[in-house]
C-alpha positions in Angstrom: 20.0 26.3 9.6 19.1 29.1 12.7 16.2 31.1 11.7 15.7 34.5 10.7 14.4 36.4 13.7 13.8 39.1 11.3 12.1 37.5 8.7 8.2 37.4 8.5 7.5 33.7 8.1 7.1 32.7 11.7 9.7 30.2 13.3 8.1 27.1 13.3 7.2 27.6 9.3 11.3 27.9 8.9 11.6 25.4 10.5 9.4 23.3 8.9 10.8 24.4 5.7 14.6 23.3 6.2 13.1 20.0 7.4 11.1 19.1 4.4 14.3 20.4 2.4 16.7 17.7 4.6 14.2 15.0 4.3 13.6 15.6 0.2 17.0 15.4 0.6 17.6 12.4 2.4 19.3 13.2 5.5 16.8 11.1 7.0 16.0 7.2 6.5 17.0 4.1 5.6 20.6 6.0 4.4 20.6 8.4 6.5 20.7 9.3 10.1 17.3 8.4 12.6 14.8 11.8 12.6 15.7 13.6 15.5 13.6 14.3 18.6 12.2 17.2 19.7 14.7 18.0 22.2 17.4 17.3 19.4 15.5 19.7 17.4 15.2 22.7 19.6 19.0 22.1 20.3 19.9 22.0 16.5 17.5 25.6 15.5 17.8 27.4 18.6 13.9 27.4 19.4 11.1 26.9 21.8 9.6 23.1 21.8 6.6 25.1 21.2 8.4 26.1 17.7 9.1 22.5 17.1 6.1 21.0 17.8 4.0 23.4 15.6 6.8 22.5 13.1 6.2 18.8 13.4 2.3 19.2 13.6 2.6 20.5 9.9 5.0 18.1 8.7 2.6 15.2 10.3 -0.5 17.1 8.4 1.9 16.6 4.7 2.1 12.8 5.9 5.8 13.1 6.1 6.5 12.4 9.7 4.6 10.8 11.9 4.9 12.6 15.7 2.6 11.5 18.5 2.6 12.6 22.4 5.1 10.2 24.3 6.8 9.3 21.2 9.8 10.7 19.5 8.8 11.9 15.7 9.8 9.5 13.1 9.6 8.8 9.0 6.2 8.2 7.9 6.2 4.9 5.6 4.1 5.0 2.5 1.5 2.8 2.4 2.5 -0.7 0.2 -0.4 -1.4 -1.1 -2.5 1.4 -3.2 -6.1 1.1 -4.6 -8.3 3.2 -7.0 -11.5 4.6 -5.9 -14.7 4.1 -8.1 -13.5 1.3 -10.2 -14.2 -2.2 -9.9 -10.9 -3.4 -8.3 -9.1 -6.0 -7.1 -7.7 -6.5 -3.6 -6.0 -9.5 -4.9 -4.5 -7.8 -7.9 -3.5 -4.6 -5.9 -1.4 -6.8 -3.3 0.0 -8.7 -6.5 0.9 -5.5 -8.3 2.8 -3.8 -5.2 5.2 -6.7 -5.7 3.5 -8.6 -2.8 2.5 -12.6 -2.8 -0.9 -12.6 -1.6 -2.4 -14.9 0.3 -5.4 -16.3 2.3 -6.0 -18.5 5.6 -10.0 -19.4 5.6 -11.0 -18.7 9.0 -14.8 -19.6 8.2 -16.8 -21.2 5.1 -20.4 -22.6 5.8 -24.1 -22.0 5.0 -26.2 -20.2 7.6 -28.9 -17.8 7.9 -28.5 -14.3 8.8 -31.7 -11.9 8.7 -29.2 -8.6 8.7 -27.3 -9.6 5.9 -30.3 -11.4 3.6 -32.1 -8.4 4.2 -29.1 -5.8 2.6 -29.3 -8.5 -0.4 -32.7 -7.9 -0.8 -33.7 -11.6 0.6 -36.2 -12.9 2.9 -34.2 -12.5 6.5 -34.8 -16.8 6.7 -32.8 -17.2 3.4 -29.6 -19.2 3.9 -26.2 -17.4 2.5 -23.0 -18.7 2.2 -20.6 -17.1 4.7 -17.3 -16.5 3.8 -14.2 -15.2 6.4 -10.7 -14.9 5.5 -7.4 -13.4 6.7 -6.1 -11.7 4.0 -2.3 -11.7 4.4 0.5 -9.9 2.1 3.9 -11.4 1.7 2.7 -13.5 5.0 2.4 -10.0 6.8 -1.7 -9.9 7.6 -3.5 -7.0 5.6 -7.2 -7.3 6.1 -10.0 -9.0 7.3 -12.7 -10.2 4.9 -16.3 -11.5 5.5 -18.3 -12.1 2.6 -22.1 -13.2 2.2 -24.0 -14.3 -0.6 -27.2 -16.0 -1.2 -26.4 -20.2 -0.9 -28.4 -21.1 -4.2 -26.3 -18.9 -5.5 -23.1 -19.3 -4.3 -23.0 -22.9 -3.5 -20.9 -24.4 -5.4 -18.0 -21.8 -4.0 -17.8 -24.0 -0.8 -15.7 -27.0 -3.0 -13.4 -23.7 -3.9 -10.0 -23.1 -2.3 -9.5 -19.6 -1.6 -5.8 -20.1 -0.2 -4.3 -17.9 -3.2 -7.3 -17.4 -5.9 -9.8 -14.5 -5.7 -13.5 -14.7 -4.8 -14.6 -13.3 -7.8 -12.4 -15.4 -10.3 -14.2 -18.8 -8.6 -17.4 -17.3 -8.4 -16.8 -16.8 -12.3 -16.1 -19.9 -13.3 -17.8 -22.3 -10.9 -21.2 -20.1 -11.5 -21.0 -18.3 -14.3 -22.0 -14.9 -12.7 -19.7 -12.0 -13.0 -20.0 -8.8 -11.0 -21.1 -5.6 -12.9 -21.4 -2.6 -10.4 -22.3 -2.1 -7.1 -22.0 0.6 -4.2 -18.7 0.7 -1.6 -18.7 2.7 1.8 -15.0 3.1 3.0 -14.4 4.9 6.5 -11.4 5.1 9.3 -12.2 3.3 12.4 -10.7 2.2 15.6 -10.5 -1.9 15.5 -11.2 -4.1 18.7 -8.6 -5.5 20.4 -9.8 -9.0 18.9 -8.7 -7.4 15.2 -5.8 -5.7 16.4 -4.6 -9.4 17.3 -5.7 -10.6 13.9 -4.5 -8.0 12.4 -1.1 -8.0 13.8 -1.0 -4.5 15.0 -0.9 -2.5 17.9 -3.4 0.2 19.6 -1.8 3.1 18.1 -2.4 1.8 13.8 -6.6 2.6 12.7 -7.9 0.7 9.9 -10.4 0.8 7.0 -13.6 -0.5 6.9 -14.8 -1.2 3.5 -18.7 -2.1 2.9 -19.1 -2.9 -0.1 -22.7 -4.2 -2.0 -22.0 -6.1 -5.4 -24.5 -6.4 -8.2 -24.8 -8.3 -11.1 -26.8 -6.2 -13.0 -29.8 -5.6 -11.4 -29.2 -8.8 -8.8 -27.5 -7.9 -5.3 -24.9 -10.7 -5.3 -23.2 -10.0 -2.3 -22.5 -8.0 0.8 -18.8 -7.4 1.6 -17.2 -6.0 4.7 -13.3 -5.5 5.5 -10.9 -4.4 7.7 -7.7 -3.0 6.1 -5.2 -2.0 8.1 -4.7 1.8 7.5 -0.5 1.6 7.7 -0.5 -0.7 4.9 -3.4 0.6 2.5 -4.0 3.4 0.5 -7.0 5.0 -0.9 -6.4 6.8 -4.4 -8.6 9.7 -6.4 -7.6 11.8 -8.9 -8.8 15.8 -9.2 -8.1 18.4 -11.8 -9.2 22.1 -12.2 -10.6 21.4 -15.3 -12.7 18.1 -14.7 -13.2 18.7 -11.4 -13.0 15.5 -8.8 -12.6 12.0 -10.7 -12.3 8.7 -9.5 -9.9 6.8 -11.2 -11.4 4.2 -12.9 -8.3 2.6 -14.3 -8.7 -1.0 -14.8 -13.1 -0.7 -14.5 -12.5 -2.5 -17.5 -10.4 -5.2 -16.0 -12.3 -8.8 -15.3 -13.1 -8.4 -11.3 -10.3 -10.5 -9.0 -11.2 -10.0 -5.5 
């Protein structure tokens, strides 16, 4: 398609248009033929770059393609591995319901003492905690980072667990009793170190989640929570309506707690 001239939607919103229309159409992808460059592109509509770019800034803004400087614009994927906001989920039953075998390589399990983290679970900064790191991998692709503490006379019996494909929270369960009620969660889009990007498997140009997250049981802090998901692979979801306004989905708060 050449667009109008004459028409009052500006060029680069035409063009947008017709390629949203060819990629709801499937021109484009694992069927179809590669997304064309920008040069390709001002060759196929008869425009500016200028036009195209604009074109592909909008497109990139819908999280359709994905078009950076020095790159040529390609298919953004959708993120495998989806989790509610506000409820009391389950990494571990997220990766499992995406289709995905989950699991984990311990990277570190051992008592210490930590003033910073025995302070943000309301303990004496002297108190030991058990210290929990793993590489959390999906279908043996790596998907997040996890470092766990919680308080040792707690938690010690976790360090006879095997966390190679089991969830923290299933083995704090039933080797202590205590189940998780509640708790707070921070989640923000950061730039990881080169030392994650490694771990991670991924290069300078994919940002990742970090996830704080402080876990009661009842009116006990149980433990303190920090990972790094990578962002290409992970999905944040929340749910909003005119009527109720902006709503968390809580589907599965119900659900016993599997991370």
């Amino acid at each position: 398609m050449r667009p109008d001239r004459s028409s009052p939607l500006p060029l680069w919103a035409q063009v947008r248009d017709d390629l949203r229309g060819r990629l709801t159409d499937g021109e484009f992808g694992a069927d179809g033929a590669p997304f064309p460059g920008e040069l390709a592109l001002v060759e196929q509509y008869g425009v500016s770059r200028h036009t195209v770019r604009e074109a592909l800034r909008s497109l990139r803004a819908e999280g359709l393609v994905v078009a950076e400087r020095g790159r040529p614009p390609r298919l953004a994927v959708p993120a495998e591995i989806e989790q509610p906001l506000g409820a009391l989920y389950s990494l571990f039953a997220s990766v499992e319901a995406a289709g995905r075998t989950q699991r984990s390589v311990v990277r570190v399990l051992d008592v210490r003492a930590d003033g910073v983290f025995a302070a943000r679970l309301g303990l004496e900064e002297s108190a030991p905690l058990l210290h929990l790191e793993r590489l959390r991998l999906a279908d043996d692709e790596p998907l997040a980072v996890d470092r766990v503490w919680l308080p040792a006379g707690l938690a010690a019996p976790l360090l006879h667990a095997d966390f190679t494909h089991t969830s923290l929270y299933d083995e704090l369960a039933l080797r202590t009793g205590v189940r998780l009620t509640g708790g707070r969660e921070v989640l923000r889009a950061v730039v990881p170190t080169a030392a994650e990007r490694r771990l991670l498997g991924i290069g300078a140009d994919v940002a990742a989640f970090a996830v704080d997250r402080l876990g009661m049981a009842g009116d006990r802090p149980v433990e303190w929570r920090h990972t790094l998901v990578r962002g290409d692979r992970f999905t944040a979801r929340a749910e909003f309506s005119a009527r109720e306004g902006y709503r968390l989905d809580l589907a599965g708060a119900g659900r016993e707690l599997a991370r």
